[in-house]
N, CA, C and O atoms as CSV, one atom per row, in Angstrom:
chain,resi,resn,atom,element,x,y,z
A,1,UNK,N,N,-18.803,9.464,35.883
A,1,UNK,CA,C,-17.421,9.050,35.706
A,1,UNK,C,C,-16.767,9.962,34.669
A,1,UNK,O,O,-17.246,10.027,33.536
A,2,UNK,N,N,-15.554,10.757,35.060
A,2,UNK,CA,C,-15.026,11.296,33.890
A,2,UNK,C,C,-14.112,10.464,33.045
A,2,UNK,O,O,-14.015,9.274,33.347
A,3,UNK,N,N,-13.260,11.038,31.776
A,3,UNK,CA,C,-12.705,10.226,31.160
A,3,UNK,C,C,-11.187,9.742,31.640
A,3,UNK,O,O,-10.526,10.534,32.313
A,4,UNK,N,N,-10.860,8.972,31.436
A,4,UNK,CA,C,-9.156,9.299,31.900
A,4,UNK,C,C,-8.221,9.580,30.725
A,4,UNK,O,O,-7.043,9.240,30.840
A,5,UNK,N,N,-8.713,10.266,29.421
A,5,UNK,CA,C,-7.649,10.936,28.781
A,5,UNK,C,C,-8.522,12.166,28.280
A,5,UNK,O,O,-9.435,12.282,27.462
A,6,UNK,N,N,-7.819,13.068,29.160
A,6,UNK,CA,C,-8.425,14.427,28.989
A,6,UNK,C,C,-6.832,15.165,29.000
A,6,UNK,O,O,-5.807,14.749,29.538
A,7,UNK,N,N,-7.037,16.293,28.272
A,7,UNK,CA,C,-5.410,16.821,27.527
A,7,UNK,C,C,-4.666,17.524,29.124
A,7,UNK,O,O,-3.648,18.189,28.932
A,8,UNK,N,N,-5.135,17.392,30.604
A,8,UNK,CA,C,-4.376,17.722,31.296
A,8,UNK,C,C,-3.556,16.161,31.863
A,8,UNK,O,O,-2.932,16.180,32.924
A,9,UNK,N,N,-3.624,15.285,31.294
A,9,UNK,CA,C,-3.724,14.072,31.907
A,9,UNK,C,C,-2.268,13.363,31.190
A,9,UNK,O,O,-1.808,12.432,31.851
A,10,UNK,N,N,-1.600,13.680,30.053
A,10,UNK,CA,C,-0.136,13.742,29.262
A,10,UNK,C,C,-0.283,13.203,28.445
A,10,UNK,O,O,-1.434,13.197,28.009
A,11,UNK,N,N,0.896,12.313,27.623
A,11,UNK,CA,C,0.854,12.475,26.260
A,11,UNK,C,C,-0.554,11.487,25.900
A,11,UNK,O,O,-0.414,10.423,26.504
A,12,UNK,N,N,-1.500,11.502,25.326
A,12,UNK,CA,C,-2.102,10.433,24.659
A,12,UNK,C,C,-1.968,10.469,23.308
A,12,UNK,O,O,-1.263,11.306,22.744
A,13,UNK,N,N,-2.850,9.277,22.504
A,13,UNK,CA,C,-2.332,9.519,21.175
A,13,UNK,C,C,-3.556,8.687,20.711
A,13,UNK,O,O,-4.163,8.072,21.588
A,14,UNK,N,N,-4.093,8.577,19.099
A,14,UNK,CA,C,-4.749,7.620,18.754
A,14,UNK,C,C,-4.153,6.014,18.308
A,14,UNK,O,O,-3.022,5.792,17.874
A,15,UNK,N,N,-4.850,5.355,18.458
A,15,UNK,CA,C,-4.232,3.882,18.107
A,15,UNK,C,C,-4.409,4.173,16.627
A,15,UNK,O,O,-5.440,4.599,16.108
A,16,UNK,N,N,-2.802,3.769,15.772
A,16,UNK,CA,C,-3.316,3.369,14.306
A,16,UNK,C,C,-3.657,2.310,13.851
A,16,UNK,O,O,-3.602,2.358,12.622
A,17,UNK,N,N,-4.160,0.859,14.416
A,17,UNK,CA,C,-4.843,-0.068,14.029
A,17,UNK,C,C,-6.116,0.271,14.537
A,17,UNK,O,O,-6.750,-0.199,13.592
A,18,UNK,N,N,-6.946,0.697,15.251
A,18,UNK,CA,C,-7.670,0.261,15.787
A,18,UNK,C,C,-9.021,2.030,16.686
A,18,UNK,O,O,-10.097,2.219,17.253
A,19,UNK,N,N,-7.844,2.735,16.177
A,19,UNK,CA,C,-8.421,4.336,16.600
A,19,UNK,C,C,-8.628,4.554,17.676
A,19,UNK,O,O,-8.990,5.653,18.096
A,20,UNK,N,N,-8.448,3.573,18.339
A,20,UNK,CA,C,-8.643,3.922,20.288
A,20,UNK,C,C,-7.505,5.406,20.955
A,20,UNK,O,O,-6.345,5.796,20.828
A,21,UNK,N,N,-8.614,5.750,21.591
A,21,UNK,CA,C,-7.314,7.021,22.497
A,21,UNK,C,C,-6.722,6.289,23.410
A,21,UNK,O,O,-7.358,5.520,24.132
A,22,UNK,N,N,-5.565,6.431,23.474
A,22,UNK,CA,C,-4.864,5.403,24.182
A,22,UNK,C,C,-3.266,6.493,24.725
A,22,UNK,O,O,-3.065,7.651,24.358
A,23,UNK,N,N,-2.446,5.746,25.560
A,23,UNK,CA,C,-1.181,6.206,26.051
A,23,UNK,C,C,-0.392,4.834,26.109
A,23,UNK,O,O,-0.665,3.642,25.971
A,24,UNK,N,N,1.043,5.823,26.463
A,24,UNK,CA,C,2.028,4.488,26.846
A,24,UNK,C,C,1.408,3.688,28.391
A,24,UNK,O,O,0.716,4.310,29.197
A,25,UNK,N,N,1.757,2.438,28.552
A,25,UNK,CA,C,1.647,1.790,28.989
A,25,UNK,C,C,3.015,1.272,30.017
A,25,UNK,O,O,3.024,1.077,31.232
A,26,UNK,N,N,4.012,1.155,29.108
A,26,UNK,CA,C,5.611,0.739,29.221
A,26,UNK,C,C,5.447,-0.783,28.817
A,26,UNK,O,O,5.829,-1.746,29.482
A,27,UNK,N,N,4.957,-0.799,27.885
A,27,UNK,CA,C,5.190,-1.661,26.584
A,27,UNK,C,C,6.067,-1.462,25.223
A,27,UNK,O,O,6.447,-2.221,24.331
A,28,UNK,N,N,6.195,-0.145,25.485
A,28,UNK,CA,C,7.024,0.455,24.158
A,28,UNK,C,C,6.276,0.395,23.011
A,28,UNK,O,O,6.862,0.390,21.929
A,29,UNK,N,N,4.608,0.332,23.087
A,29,UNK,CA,C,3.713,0.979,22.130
A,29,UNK,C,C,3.592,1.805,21.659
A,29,UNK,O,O,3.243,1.745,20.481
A,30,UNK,N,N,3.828,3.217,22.356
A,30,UNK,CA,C,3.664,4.196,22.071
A,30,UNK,C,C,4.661,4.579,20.675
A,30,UNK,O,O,4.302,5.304,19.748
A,31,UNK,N,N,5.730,4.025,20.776
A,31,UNK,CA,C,6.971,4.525,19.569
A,31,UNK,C,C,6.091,3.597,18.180
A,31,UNK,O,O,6.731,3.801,17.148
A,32,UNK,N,N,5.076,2.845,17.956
A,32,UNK,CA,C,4.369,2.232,16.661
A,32,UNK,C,C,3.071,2.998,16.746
A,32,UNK,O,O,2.189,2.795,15.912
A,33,UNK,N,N,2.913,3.921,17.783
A,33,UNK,CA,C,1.204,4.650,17.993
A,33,UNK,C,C,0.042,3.663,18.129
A,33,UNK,O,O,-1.085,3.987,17.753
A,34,UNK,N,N,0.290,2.505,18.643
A,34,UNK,CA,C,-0.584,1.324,18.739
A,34,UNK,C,C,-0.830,1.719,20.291
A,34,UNK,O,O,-0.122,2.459,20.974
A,35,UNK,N,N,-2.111,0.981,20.708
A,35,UNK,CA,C,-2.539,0.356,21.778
A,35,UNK,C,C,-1.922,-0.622,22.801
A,35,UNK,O,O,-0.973,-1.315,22.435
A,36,UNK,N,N,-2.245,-0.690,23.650
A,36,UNK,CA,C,-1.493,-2.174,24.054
A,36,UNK,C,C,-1.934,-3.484,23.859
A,36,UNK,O,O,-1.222,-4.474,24.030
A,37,UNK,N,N,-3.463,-3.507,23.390
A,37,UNK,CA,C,-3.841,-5.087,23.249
A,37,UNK,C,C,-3.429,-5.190,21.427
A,37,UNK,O,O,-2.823,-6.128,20.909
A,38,UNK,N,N,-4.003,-3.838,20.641
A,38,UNK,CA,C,-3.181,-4.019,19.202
A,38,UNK,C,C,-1.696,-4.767,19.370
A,38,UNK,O,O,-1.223,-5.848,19.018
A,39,UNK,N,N,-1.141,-3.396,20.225
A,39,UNK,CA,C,0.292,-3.844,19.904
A,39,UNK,C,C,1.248,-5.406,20.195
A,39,UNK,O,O,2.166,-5.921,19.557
A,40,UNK,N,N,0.485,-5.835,21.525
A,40,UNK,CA,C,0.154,-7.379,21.638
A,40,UNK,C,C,-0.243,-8.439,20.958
A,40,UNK,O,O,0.346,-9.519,21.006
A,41,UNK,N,N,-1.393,-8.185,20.194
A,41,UNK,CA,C,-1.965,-8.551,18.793
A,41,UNK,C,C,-0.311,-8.882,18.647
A,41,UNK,O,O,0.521,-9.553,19.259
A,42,UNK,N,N,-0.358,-7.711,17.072
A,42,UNK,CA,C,0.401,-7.920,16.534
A,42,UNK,C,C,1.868,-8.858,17.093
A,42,UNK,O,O,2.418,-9.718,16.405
A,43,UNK,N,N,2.273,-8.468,18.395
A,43,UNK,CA,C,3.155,-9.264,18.617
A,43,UNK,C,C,3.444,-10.931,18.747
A,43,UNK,O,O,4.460,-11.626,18.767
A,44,UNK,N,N,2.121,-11.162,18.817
A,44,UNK,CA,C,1.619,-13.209,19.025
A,44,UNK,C,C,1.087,-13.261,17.538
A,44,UNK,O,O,0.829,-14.420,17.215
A,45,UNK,N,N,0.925,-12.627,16.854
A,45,UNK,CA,C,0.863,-12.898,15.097
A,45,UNK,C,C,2.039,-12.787,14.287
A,45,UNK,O,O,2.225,-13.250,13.162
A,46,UNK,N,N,2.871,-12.057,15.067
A,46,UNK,CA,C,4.553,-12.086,14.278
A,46,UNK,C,C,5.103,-13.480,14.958
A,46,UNK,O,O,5.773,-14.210,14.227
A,47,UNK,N,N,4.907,-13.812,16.053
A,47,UNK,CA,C,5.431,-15.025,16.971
A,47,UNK,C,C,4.724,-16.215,15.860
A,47,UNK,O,O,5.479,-16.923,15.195
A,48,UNK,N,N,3.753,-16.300,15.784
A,48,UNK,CA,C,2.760,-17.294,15.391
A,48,UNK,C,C,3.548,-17.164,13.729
A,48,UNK,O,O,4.310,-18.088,13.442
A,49,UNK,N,N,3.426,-16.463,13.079
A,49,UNK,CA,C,4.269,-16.461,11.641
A,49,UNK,C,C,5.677,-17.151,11.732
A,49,UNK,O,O,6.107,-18.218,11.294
A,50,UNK,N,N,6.334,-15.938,12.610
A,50,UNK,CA,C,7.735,-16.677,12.800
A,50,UNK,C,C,7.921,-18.494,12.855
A,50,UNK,O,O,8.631,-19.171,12.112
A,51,UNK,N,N,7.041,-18.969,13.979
A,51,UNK,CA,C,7.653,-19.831,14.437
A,51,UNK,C,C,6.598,-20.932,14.113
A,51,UNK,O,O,6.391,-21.802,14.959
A,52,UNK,N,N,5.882,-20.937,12.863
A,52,UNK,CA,C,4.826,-21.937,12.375
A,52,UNK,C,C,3.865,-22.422,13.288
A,52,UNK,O,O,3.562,-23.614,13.328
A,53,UNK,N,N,3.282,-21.413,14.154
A,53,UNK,CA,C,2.329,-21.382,15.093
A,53,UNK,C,C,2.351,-21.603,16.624
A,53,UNK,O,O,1.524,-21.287,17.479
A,54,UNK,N,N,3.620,-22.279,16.725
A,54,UNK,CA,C,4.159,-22.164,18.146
A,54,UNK,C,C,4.382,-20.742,18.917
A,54,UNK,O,O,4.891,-19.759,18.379
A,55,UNK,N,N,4.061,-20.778,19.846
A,55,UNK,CA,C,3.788,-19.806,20.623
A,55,UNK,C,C,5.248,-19.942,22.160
A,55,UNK,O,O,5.467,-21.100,22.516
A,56,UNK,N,N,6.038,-18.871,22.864
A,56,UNK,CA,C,6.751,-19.441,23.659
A,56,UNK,C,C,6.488,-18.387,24.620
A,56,UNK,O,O,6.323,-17.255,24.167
A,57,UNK,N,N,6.406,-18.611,26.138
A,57,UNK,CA,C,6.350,-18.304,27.124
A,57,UNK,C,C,4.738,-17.097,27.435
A,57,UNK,O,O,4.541,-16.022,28.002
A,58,UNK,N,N,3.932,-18.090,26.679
A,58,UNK,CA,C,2.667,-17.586,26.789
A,58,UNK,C,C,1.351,-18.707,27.220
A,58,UNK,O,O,1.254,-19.757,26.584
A,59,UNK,N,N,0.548,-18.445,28.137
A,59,UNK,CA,C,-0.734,-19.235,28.334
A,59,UNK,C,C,-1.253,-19.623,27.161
A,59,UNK,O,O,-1.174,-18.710,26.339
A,60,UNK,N,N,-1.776,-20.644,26.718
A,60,UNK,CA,C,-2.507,-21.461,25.576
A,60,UNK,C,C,-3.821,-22.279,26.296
A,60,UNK,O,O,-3.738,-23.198,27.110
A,61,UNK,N,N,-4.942,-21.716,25.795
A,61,UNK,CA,C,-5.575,-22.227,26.241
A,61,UNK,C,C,-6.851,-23.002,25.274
A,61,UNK,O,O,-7.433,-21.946,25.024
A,62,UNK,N,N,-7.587,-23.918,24.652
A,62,UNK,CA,C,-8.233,-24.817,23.651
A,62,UNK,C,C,-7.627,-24.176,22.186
A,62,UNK,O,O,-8.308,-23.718,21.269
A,63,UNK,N,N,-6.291,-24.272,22.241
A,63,UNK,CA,C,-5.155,-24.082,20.786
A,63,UNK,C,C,-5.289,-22.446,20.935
A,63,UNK,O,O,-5.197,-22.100,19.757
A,64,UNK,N,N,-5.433,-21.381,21.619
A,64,UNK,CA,C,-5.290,-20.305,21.421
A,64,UNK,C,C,-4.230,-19.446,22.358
A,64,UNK,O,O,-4.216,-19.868,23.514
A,65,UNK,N,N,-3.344,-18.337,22.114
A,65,UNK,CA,C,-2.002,-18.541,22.314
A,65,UNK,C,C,-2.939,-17.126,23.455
A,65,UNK,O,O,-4.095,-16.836,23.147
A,66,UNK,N,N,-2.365,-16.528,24.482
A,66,UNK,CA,C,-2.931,-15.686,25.442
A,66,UNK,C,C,-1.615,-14.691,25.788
A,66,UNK,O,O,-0.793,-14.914,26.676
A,67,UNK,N,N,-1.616,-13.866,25.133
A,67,UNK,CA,C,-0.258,-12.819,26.307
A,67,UNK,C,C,-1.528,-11.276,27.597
A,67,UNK,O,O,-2.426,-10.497,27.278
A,68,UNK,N,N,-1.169,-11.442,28.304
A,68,UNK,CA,C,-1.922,-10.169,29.296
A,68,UNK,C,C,-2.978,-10.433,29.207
A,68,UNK,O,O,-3.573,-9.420,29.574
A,69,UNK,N,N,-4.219,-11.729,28.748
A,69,UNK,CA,C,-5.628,-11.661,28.539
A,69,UNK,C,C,-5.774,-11.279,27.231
A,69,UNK,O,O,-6.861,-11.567,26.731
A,70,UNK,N,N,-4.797,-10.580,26.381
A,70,UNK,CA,C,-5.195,-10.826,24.877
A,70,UNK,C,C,-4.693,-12.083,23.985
A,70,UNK,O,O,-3.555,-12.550,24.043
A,71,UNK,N,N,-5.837,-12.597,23.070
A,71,UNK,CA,C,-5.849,-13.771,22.533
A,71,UNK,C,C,-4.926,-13.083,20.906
A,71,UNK,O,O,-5.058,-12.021,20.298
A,72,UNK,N,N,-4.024,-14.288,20.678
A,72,UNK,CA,C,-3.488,-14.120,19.468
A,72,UNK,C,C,-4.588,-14.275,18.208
A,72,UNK,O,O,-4.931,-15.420,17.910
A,73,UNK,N,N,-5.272,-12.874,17.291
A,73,UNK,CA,C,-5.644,-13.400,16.493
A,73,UNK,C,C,-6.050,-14.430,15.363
A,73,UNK,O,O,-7.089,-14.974,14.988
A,74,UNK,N,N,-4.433,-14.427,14.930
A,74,UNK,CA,C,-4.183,-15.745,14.079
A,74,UNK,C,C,-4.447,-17.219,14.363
A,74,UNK,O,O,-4.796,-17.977,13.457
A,75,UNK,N,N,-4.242,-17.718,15.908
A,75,UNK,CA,C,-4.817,-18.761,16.564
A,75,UNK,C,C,-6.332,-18.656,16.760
A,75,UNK,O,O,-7.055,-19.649,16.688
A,76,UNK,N,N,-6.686,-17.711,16.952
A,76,UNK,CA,C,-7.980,-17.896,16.840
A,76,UNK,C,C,-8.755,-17.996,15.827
A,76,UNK,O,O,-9.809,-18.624,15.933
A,77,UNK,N,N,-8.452,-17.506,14.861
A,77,UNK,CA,C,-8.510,-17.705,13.239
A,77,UNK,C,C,-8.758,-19.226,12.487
A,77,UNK,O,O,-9.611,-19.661,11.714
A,78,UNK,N,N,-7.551,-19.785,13.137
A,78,UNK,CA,C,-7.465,-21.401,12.770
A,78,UNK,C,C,-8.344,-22.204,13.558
A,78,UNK,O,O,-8.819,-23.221,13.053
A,79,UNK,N,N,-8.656,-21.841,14.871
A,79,UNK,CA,C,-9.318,-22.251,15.622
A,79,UNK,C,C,-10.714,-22.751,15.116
A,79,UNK,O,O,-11.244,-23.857,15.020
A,80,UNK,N,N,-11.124,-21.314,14.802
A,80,UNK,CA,C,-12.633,-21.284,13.874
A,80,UNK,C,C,-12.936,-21.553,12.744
A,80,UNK,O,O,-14.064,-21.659,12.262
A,81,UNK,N,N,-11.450,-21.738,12.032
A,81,UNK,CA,C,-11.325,-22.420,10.674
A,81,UNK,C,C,-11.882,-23.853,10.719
A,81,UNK,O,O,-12.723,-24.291,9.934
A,82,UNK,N,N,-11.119,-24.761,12.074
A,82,UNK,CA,C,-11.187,-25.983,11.898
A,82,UNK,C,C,-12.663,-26.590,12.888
A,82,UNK,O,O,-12.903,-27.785,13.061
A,83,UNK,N,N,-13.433,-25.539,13.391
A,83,UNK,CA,C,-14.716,-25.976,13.815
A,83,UNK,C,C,-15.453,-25.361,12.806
A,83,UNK,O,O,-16.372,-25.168,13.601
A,84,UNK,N,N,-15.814,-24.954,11.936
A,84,UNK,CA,C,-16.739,-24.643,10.633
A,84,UNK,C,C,-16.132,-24.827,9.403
A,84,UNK,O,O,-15.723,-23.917,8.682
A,85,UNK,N,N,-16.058,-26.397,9.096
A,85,UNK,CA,C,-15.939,-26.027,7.247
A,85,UNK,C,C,-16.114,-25.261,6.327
A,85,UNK,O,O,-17.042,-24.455,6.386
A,86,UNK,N,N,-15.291,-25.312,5.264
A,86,UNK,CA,C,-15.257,-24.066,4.892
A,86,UNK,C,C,-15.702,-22.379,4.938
A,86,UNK,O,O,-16.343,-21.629,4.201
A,87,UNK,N,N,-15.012,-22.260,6.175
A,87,UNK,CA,C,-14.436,-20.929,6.237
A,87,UNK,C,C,-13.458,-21.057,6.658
A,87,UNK,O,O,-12.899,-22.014,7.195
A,88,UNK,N,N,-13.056,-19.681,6.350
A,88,UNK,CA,C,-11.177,-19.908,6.091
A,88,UNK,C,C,-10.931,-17.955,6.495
A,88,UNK,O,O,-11.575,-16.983,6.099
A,89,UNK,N,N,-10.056,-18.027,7.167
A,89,UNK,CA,C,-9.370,-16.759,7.283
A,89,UNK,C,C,-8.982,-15.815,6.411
A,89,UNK,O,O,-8.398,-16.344,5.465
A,90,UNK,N,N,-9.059,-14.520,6.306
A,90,UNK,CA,C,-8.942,-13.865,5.082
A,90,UNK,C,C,-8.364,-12.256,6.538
A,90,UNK,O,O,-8.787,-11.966,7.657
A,91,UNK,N,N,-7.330,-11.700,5.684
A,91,UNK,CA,C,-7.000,-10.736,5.889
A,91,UNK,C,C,-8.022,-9.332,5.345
A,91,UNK,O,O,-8.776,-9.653,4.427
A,92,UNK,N,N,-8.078,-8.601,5.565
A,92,UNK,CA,C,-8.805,-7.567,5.656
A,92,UNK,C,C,-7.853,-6.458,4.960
A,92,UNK,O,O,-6.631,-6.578,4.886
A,93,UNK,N,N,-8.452,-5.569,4.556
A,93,UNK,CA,C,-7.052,-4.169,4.085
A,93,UNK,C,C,-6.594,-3.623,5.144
A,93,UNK,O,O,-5.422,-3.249,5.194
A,94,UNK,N,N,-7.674,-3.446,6.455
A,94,UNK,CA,C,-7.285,-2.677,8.019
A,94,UNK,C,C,-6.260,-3.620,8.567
A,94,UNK,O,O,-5.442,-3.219,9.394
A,95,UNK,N,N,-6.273,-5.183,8.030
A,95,UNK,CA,C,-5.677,-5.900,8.992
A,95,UNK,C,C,-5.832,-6.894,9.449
A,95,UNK,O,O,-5.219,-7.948,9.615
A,96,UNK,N,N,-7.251,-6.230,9.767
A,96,UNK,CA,C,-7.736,-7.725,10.896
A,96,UNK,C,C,-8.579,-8.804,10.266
A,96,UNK,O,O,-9.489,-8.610,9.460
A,97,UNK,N,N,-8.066,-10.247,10.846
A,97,UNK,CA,C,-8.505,-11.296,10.506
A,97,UNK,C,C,-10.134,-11.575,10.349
A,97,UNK,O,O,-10.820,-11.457,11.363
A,98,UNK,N,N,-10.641,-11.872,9.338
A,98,UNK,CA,C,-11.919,-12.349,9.368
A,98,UNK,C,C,-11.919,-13.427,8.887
A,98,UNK,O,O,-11.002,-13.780,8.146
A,99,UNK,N,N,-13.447,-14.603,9.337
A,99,UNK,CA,C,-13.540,-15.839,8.691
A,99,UNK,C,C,-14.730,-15.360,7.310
A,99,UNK,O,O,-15.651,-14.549,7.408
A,100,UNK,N,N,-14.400,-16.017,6.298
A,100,UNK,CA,C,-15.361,-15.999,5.242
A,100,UNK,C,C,-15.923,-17.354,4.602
A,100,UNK,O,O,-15.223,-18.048,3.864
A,101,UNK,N,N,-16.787,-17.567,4.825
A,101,UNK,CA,C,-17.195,-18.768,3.542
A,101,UNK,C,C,-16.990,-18.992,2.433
A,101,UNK,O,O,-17.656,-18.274,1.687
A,102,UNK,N,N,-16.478,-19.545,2.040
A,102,UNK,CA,C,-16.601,-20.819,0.773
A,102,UNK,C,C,-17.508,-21.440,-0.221
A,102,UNK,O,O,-16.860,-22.407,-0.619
A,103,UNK,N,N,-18.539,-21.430,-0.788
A,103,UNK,CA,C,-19.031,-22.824,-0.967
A,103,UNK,C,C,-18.304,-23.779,-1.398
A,103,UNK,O,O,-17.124,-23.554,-1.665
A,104,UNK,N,N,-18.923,-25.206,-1.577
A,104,UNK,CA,C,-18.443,-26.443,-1.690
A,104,UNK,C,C,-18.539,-26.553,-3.366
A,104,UNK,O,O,-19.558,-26.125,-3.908
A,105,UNK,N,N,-17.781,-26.961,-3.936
A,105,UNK,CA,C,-18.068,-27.802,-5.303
A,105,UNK,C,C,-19.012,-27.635,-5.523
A,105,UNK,O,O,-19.519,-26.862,-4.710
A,106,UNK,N,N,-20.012,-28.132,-6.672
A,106,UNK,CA,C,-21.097,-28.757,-6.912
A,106,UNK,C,C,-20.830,-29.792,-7.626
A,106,UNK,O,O,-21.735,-30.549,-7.979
């Protein structure tokens, strides 16, 4: 199998979240140099901020918000927050959401 971004093949570019070689789509990714599932990402995590977790004209499926088959980070975040006590979501410097532990009191 060859690749499908080889430099006779037009513009590609690297993803800056995520470093994938990637192209436009006609998502209008290409003008942020994102991907399309990044740039999706990000778009159901600005939705999810905006609108205190409500999600609009997207599949939801066990509390997690779905645009094209990509899952909104941030819902999934809370998701896993509220099936494992303490852990809790923590931003990353790259970005992306991770769960971290806690301990409890003593």
């Amino acid at each position: 199998m060859t690749s499908k971004f080889t430099k006779n093949h037009g513009s590609t570019y690297i993803c800056g979240c995520c470093n994938k070689n990637t192209r436009e789509t006609g998502y209008g990714e290409s003008d942020l140099q994102l991907c399309k599932k990044c740039y999706v990402e990000g778009g159901l995590e600005n939705e999810h901020s905006d609108n205190g977790g409500a999600h609009e004209n997207v599949e939801v499926k066990n509390g997690i918000a779905y645009e094209n088959d990509v899952a909104c980070p941030t819902c999934v975040a809370e998701v896993e927050a509220a099936a494992k006590p303490n852990r809790y979501p923590v931003r990353r410097t790259d970005g992306r959401l991770v769960m971290v532990s806690v301990p409890e009191d003593e």
